[in-house]
C-alpha positions in Angstrom: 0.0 0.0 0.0 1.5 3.9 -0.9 0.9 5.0 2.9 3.2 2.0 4.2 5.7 2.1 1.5 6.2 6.5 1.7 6.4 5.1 5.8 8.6 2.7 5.0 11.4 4.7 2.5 11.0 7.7 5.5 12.4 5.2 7.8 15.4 3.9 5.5 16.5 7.2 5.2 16.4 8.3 8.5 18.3 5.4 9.4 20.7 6.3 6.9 21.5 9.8 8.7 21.2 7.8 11.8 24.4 5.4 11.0 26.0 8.1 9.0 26.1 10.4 12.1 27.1 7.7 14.1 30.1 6.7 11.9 29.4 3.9 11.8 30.0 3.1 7.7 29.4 -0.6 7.1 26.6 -1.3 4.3 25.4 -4.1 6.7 24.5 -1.6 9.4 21.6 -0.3 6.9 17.8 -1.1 8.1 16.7 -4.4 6.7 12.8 -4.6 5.3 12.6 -1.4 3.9 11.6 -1.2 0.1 13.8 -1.7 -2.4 13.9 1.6 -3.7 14.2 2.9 -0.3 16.8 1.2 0.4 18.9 1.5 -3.3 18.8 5.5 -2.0 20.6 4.7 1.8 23.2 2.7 -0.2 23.6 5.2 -2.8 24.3 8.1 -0.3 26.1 6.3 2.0 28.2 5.8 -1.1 28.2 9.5 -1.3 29.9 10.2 2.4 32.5 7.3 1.7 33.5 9.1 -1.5 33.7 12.6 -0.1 35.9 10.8 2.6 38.3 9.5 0.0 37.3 5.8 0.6 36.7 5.5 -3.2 37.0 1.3 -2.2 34.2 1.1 0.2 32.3 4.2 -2.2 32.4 1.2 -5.2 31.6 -1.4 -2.7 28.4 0.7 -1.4 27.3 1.9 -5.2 27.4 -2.1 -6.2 25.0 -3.2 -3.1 22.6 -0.3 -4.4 22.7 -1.8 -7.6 22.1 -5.0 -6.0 19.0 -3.5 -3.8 16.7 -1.8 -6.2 17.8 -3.4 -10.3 15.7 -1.3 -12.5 15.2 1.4 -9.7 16.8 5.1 -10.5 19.4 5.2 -7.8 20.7 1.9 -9.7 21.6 3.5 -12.5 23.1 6.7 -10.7 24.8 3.6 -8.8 26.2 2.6 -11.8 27.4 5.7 -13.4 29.4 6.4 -10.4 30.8 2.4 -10.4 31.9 2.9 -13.8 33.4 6.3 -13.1 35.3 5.0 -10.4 36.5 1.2 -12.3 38.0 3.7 -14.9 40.2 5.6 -12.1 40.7 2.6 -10.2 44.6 2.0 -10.7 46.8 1.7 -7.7 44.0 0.1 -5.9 42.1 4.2 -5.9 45.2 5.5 -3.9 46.2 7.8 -6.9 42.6 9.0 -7.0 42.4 9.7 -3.4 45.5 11.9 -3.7 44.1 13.8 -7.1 40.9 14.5 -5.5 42.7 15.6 -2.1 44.1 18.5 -4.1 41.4 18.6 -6.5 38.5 19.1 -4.1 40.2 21.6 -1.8 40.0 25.2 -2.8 43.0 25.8 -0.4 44.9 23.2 -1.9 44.4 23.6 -5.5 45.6 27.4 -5.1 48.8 26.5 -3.4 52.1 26.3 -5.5 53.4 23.8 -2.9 50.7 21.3 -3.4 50.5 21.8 -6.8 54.1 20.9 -7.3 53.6 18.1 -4.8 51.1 16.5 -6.7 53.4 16.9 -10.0 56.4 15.1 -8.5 53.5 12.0 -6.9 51.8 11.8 -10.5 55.1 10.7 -12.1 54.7 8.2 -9.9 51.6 7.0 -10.4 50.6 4.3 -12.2 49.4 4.3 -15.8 46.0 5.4 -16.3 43.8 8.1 -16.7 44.5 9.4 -13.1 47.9 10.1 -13.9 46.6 12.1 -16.9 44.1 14.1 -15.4 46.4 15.0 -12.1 49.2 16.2 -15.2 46.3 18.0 -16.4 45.1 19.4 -13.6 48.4 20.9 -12.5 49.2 22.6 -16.1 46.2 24.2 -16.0 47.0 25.3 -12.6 50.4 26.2 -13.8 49.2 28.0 -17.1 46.6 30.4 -15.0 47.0 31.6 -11.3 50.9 30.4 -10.6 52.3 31.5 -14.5 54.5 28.9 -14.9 53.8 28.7 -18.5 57.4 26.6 -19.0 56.3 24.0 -16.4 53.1 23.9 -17.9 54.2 23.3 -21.7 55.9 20.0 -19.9 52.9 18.7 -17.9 51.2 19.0 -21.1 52.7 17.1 -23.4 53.3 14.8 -20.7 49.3 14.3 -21.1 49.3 14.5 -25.1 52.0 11.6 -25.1 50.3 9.5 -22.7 48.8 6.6 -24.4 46.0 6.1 -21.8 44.5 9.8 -22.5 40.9 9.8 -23.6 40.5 11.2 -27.0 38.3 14.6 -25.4 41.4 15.1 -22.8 43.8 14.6 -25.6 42.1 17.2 -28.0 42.1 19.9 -24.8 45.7 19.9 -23.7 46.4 19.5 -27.9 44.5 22.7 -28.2 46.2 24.1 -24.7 49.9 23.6 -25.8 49.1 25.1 -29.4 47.5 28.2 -27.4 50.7 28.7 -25.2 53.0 28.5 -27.8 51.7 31.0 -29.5 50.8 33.6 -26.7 54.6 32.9 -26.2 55.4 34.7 -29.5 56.4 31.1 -30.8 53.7 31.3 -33.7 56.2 29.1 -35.8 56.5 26.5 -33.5 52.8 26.9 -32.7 52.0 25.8 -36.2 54.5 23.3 -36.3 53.2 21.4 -33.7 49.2 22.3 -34.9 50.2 20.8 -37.8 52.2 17.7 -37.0 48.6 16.8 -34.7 46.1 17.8 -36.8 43.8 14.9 -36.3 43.4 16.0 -32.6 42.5 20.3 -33.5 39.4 21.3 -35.0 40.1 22.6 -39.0 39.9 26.2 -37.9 42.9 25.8 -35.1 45.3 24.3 -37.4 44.2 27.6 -39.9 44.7 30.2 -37.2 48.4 29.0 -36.2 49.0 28.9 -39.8 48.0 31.9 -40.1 49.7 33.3 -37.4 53.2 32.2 -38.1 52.6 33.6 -41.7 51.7 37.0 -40.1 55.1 36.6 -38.4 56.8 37.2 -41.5 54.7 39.7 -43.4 55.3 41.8 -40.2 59.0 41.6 -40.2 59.0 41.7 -44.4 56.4 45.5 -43.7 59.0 46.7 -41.4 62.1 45.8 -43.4 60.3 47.9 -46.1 59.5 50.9 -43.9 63.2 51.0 -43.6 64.0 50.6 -46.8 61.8 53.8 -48.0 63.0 55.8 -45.1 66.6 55.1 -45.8 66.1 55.5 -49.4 64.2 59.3 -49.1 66.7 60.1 -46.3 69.7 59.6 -48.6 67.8 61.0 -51.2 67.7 64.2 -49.3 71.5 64.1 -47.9 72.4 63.7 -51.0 70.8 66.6 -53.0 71.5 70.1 -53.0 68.2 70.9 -53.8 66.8 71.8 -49.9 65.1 74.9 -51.0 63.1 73.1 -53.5 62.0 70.3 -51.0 61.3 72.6 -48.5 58.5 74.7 -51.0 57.4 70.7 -52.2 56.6 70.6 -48.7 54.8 73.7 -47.8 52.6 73.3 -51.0 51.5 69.9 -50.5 51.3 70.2 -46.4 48.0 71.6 -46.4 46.6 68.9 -48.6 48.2 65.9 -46.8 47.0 67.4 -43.1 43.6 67.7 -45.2 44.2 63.8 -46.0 45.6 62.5 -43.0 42.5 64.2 -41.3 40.0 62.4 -43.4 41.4 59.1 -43.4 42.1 59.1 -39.1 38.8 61.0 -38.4 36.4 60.5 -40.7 37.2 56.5 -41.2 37.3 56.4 -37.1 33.4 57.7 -36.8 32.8 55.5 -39.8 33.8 52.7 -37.7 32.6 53.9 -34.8 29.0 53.9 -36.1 29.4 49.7 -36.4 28.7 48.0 -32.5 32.4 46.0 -33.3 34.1 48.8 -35.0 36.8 50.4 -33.3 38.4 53.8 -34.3 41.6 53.9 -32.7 43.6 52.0 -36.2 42.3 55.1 -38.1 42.8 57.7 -35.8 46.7 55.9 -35.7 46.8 55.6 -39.8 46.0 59.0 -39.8 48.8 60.0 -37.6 51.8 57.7 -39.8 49.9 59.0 -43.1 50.9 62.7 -42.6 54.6 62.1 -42.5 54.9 59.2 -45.0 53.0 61.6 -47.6 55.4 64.5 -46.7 58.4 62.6 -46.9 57.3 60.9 -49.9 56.8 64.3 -51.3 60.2 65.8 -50.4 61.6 62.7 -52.1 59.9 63.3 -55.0 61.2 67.0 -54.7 65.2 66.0 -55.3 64.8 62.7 -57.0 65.7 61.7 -60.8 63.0 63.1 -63.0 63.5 60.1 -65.1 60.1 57.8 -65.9 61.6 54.8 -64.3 62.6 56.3 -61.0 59.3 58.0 -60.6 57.6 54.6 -61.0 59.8 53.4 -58.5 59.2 55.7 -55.9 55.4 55.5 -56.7 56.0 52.0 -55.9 57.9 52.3 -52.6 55.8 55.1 -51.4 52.3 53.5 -51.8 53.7 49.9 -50.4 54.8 51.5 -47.5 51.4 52.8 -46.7 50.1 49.5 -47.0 52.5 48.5 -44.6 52.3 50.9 -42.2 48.5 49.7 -41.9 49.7 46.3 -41.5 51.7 47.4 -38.6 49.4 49.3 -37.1 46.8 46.6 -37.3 49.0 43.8 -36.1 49.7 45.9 -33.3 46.4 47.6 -32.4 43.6 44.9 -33.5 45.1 42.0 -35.3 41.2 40.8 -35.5 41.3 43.1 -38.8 43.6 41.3 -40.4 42.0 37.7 -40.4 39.5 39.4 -43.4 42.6 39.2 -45.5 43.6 35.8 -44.9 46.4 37.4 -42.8 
């Protein structure tokens, strides 16, 4: 009858809290006679306490008699869930997983260089399985936030990556972890390099990005080069000549327009950007500031240089690439997220 068996789970459970406060711990000590399901629930949390005691043994051994009590029942399958959670970490006979979880489950613990570092010198020593890999795992990502130990943490990690019992989802995380420190260590070659050696563990987009990264690497270093290059070029230029009064009246006739120029393209490109949610000014206000003297210098050069058709087109040429470099800078430097539009 409903009355008798709502009586009878009541009674389970409060025996439950009854040998739980008592300490007492043994399965056996449950009430006999209660209903199945009744009973399924005392074993299952009495499984609970033994866990959150780090007695992961007698936790399994509980979890199995709840199994045993109620079949089909709901705390049965919870029951078994938790069994097969804990067969999988079993290794050592569960004395790695009580020292992972000791760190793991304390707030005090798992914020504490010491014990961190503790727990990396006991994992090498734990047996193989997927304890040893999550305790690795657990202490790079301790090492890679709070503690910055980003060299320690680059170890622990590929620790885990070569670590034949890591499940593929834990592989594919520290995979995408040591690609991400490599290259927010300004190491976007070797961040590629290794994106690309494990491509079967990144999603497509990943191994693209680091790609993409190390080939910004070199159009940076190729858009400087060429800044220098012009600068050099119109600074000789101008030693060389004796022509100063001519560059200096280039100069005064075509300052007004490039001001008018470098005005437009910082302000009136920044409120046009500004006007979009994303947009952000700041990289035209910035292009708008390099602009002004790359036009004037430009324009001095132009002042004393050959007058023959050739040289003209090559100073055309220099001058407008290093406009388009100077932008590429400027990006790289201010919003890179600008430059993924052009493949860069």
């Amino acid at each position: 009858m409903p009355g008798i068996k709502w009586l009878a789970a009541i009674a389970a459970v409060a025996a439950l809290v009854a040998t739980v406060a008592s300490s007492a711990g043994a399965a056996e000590d449950l009430p006999h006679g209660a209903d199945a399901s009744a009973a399924a629930e005392a074993y299952y949390r009495l499984g609970q306490t033994d866990e959150d005691a780090g007695d992961f043994a007698k936790a399994r051994a509980d979890d199995v008699a709840c199994a045993g009590a109620d079949p089909g029942g709901p705390w049965a399958w919870r029951a078994s869930q938790r069994i097969a959670w804990l067969d999988a970490r079993s290794e050592g006979g569960f004395a790695p997983l009580a020292r992972l979880e000791q760190v793991r489950r304390s707030p005090t613990l798992s914020s504490d260089p010491q014990a961190i570092e503790a727990l990396a010198r006991d994992a090498d020593a734990f047996p193989p399985g997927r304890v040893r890999v999550e305790a690795r795992l657990l202490v790079a990502e301790a090492w890679l936030g709070r503690m910055h130990r980003s060299a320690d943490a680059q170890v622990e990690l590929r620790k885990v990556t070569d670590d034949p019992a890591t499940d593929p989802l834990t592989l594919r995380l520290a995979e995408r972890e040591l690609v991400d420190l490599l290259a927010r260590e300004g190491r976007p070659d070797d961040a590629a390099q290794e994106a690309t050696a494990h491509a079967d563990r990144l999603d497509p987009h990943i191994v693209k990005q680091t790609a993409r990264l190390a080939r910004r690497r070199w159009v940076r270093y190729a858009a400087i080069a060429e800044l220098a290059a012009f600068s050099a070029l119109a600074a000789a230029a101008l030693l060389r000549s004796r022509r100063g009064a001519e560059a200096s009246r280039a100069l005064r006739t075509v300052a007004p327009i490039a001001i008018a120029f470098a005005l437009y393209l910082g302000v009136g490109g920044g409120l046009l950007a500004s006007r979009y949610e994303s947009g952000n000014a700041t990289p035209f206000l910035l292009l708008g500031a390099v602009a002004l003297p790359l036009v004037l210098l430009a324009r001095a050069w132009a002042a004393v240089g050959s007058r023959g058709a050739r040289a003209r087109w090559g100073r055309s040429l220099v001058c407008a690439t290093s406009v388009v470099a100077a932008a590429f800078v400027l990006l790289d430097a201010v919003n890179p997220a600008y430059l993924d539009g052009f493949g860069l």
